[in-house]
C-alpha positions, -999 to 999 in steps of 0.1 A, spaced: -65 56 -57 -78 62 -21 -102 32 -29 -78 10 -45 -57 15 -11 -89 8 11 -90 -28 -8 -56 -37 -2 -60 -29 34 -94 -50 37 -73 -76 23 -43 -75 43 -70 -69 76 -88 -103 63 -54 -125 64 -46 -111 96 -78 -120 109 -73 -156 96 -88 -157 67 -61 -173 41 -77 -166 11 -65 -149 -17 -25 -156 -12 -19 -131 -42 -40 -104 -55 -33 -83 -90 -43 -51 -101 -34 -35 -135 -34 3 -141 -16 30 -164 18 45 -154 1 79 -144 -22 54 -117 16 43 -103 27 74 -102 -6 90 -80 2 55 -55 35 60 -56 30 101 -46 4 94 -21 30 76 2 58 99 -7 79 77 -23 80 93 -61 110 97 -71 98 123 -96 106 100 -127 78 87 -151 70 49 -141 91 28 -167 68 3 -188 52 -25 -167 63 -10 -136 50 -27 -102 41 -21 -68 41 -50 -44 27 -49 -9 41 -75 8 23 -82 42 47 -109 60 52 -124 101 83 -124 121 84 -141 158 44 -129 159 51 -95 147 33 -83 111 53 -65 87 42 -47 54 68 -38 28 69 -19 -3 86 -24 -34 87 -7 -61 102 -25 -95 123 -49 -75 134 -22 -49 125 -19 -13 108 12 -3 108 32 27 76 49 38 80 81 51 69 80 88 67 40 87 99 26 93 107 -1 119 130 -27 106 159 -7 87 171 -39 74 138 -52 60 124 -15 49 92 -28 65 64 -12 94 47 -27 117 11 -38 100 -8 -17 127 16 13 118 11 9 82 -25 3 90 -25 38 101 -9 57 75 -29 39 46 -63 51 68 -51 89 65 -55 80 25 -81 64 24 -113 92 16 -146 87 35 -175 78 18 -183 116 23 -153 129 4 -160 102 -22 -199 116 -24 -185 154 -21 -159 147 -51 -178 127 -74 -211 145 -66 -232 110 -62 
């Protein structure tokens, strides 16, 4: 799921760096995919993901500033660690920038776990 994360964030680190293309990216997966994302950011709430359940990173500007927000089926989440706007449940990009690096194995651990 490391991976998976390391896309998102070379997609969100594209936009910011100007380039506009995609505007929406989708990724399918089983409920026990959700529920590793959802546990790597420690936001499970220790129930099975429901059928068709969603994440949505949601990378947006105010006054200058980059945002990214989680939701999770329709609701806001706050990342542990990663909260600047209470009212928007959102971090800073660079902050969340940050805490999705810490996941995100190195080609090292990816070659040490799958033995390649």
């Amino acid at each position: 799921m490391g991976l998976l994360l390391g896309d998102i964030l070379d997609q969100m680190e594209s936009v910011v760096d100007g380039d506009t293309q995609p505007k929406l990216s989708l990724y399918s997966a089983h409920d026990s995919s959700v529920e590793v994302f959802l546990s790597m950011f420690g936001i499970w709430d220790q129930l099975w993901p429901k059928y068709a359940a969603y994440i949505l990173f949601e990378l947006f500007d105010v006054n200058g500033t980059l945002y990214v927000r989680v939701v999770y089926n329709g609701e806001q989440m706050s990342l542990p660690d990663c909260l600047d706007t209470p009212e928007w449940q959102a971090c800073t990009f660079n902050k969340f920038t940050k805490v999705a690096q810490s996941l995100i194995p190195t080609e090292e651990q990816c070659s040490a776990q799958c033995r390649i």
